[in-house]
N, C-alpha and C positions, 0 to 999 in steps of 0.2 A: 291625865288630860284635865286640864284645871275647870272648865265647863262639865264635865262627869263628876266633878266634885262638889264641885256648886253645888248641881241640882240635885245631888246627893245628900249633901248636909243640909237642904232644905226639905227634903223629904217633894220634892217634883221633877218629874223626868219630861221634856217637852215630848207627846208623840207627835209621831213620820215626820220630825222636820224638815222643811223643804231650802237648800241653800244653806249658806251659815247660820251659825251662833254668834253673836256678839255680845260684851262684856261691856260696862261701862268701867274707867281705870279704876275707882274705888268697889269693884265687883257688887255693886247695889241693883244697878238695872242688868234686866238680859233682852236682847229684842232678838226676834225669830220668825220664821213663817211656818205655818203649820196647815194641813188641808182638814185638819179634826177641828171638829165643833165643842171649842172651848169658853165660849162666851153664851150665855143663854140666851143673845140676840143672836148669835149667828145660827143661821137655819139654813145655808145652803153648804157644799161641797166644795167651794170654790178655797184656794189659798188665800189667809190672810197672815196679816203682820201683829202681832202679837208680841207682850210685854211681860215680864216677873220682876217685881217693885217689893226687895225688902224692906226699904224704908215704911211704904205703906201696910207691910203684912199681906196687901193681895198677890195673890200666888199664881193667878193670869187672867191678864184681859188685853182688849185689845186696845192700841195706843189709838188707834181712831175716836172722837168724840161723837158721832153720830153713830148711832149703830144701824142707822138703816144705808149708811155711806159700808160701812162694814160687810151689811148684807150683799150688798149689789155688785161688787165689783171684786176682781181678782188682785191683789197684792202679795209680791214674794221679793222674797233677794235684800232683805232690809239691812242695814247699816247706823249702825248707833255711834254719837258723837262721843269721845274719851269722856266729857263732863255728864253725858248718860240725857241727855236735857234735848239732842234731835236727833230725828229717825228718818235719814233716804229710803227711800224704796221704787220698788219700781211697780207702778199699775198699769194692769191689761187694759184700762178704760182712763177716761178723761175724767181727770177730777176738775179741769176749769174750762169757760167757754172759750170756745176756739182751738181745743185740744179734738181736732179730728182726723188726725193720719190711721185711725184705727189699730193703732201697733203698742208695745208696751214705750213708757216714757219713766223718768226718774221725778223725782218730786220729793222735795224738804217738808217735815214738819216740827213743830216743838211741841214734847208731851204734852199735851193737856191743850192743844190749841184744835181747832178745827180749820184751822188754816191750812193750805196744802201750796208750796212754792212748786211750779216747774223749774225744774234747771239742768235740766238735759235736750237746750235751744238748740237750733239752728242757726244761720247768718242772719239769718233776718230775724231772730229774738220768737222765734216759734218752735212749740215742743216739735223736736226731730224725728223721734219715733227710735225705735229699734233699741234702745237703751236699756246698761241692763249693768251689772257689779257694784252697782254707788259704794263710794267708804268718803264719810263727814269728818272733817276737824271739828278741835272744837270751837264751842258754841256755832257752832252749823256755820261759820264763816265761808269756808270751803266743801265744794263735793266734786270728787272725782267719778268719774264713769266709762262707759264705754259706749261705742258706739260707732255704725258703719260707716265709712269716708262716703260723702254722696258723692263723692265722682268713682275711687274704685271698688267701692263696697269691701275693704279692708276694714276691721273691725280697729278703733283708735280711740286714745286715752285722752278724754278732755276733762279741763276742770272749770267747773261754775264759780264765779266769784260773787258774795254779796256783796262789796260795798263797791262794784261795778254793776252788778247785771249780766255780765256778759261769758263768755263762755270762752277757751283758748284749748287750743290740743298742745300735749306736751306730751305726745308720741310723736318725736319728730328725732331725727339723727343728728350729726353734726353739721350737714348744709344746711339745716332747718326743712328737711325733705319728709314727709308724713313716713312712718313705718311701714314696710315694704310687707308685714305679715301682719295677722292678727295678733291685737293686742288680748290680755285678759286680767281680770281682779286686780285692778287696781287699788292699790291703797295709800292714802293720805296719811302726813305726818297729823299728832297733836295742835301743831300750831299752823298747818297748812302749808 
């Protein structure tokens, strides 16, 4: 398993990860969530999303810029872009205003930024709630996810576009009819 080897030949094993491991293509970056207190600002129990950056030599911290944004809120299920450069994930809390359905949502970032994109919208261009598997192309052009159809509550595959905004399901059959069952982990190509 190429992730045991990884953090093998670098002498770091992630504990209790919670969800995936993900790889960046040139295996430099790792992003993960973990509920252990790996970061010396993090002082609560909660899941966060966390990073191993051999370019840098740090061996983990957390991709969040604030670490009192780290402290406060629940982050898990993260998803790394093939260029290693953006991290989906999904937060139990609202990272921007106007984010109040009280459920988990998806959200883009790029290392080192403190910027946080929603992109797991609804029709009307507001985080939808219930969102949950993000996988990024690269440079975060694209993210796929999942999330409940508001009319059957069938769990479906949509993808955020940046150079639109806007969101499309592409859980759909060949009438273009929504998927009859739940969907799950969805994954994006490199190029979207």
């Amino acid at each position: 398993f190429i992730t045991g080897a990884y953090f093998a030949s670098t002498q770091f094993t992630p504990p209790s990860p919670t969800g995936r491991v993900e790889l960046s293509n040139d295996g430099q970056r790792v992003v993960f969530a973990s509920k252990a207190e790996l970061d010396p600002a993090d002082s609560d129990v909660a899941a966060d999303v966390f990073r191993f950056d051999r370019d840098s030599g740090i061996a983990q911290k957390t991709f969040l810029v604030s670490s009192n944004v780290a402290n406060t809120l629940t982050t898990e299920t993260a998803a790394l872009s093939p260029d290693g450069e953006f991290v989906a994930f999904k937060a139990l809390a609202g990272l921007i205003a106007g984010d109040s359905n009280s459920t988990a949502d998806i959200y883009l970032t790029e290392i080192g930024s403190s910027v946080f994109t929603p992109v797991s919208l609804d029709a009307s261009d507001e985080p939808r709630g219930n969102g949950d598997w993000p996988s990024v192309s690269g440079g975060g052009d694209r993210v796929a996810f999942i999330a409940p159809d508001p009319d059957s509550g069938i769990d479906q595959v949509y993808v955020w576009s940046r150079s639109t905004g806007g969101v499309q399901r592409a859980s759909m059959d060949v009438a273009g009819d929504p998927a009859s069952a739940d969907c799950s982990e969805p994954m994006i190509s490199g190029d979207g």
